[in-house]
C-alpha positions, 0 to 999 in steps of 0.5 A: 814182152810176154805173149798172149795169154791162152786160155786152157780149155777144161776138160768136161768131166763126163757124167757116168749114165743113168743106172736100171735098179732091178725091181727085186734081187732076193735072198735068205728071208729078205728082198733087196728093192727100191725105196719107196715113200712107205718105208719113212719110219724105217728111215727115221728110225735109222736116223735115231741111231748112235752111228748110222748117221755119222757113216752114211747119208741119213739124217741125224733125228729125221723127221718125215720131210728129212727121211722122205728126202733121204729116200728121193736121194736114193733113187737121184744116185741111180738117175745120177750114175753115182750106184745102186740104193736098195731098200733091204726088205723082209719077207713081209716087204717091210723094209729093215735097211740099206745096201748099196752098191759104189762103182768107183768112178775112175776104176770101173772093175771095182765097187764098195758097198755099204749097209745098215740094218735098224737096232730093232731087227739086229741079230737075225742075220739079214746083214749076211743075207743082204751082203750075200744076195747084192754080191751075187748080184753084182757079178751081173754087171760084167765089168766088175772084178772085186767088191769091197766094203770097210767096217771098224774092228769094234763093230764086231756084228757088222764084219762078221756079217761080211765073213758069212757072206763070203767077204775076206779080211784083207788087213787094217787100214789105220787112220783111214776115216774121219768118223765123228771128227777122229781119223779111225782105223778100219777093216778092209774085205773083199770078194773077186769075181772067180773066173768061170763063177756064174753070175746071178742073172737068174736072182732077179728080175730086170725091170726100173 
């Protein structure tokens, strides 16, 4: 006859702590900083973009009630553990996008990244000065050794960016996302923490 039956004991997923977003990392003619409720159109403008709504979390032809929730979605990540959502501003503090950084939950030295820029502030270099000042940055937190970020081949503007920001071609990655319902192939780059590099604790100022 069988024995009793055991009942096994799940382990408890612990939930990572909350993160401290710094209230300004800045670079070359932007601000990286919070999302506050004033940059809904720049949300809503996103939203009416062919592909930022296909690779990220904004909602397709938001409305205000949709852009206000993508914003209070960034600012749960941070309470959540999940990383950091920065608003990417211009030197009017008008926001024109969003970078964030990734911890990847089971490998702490490691984090993605991922942005976006507005169609109508596009090809002044602020992708490459957001990448830039948010991987300085991230050499602050002291468990990180390598960041990394993935961009189709196509998007020709978007991995160039990466390259003016010091980010390395490591190869492709073939069928690596489903991206509007096909598997894509996309670049992946990388920085490494250099040993003996210094971090950039002086670019920005702590605080919530």
């Amino acid at each position: 006859m069988p024995g009793p039956s055991r009942k096994r004991k799940r382990k408890r997923r612990s939930t990572p702590p909350a993160l401290t977003l710094p209230a300004a990392v800045t670079g070359d003619g932007i601000v990286l900083r919070a999302f506050r409720d004033d940059d809904v159109e720049t949300v809503r403008e996103a939203s009416r973009d062919p592909l930022i709504p296909d690779v990220t979390t904004v909602p397709r032809n938001a409305d205000r009630r949709g852009a206000l929730a993508y914003i209070a979605r960034q600012h749960r990540r941070l309470r959540s553990g999940a990383g950091y959502s920065f608003a990417i501003a211009d030197a009017d503090d008008r926001a024109i996008g969003q970078i964030g950084l990734w911890p990847v939950r089971d490998d702490p030295g490691r984090a993605s990244i991922g942005y976006w820029i507005v169609e109508s502030e596009r090809g002044h270099g602020h992708a490459s000065a957001a990448l830039r000042a948010l991987g300085e940055w991230a050499w602050s937190l002291p468990s990180l050794e390598r960041l990394e970020l993935f961009v189709e081949p196509w998007n020709t503007g978007s991995w160039k960016a990466a390259e003016t920001a010091g980010f390395e071609r490591e190869g492709l990655l073939r069928s690596w996302r489903v991206i509007r319902s096909e598997r894509r192939d996309l670049f992946v780059y990388s920085r490494i923490r250099v040993p003996g590099e210094p971090n950039a604790g002086s670019a920005h100022r702590p605080g919530a």
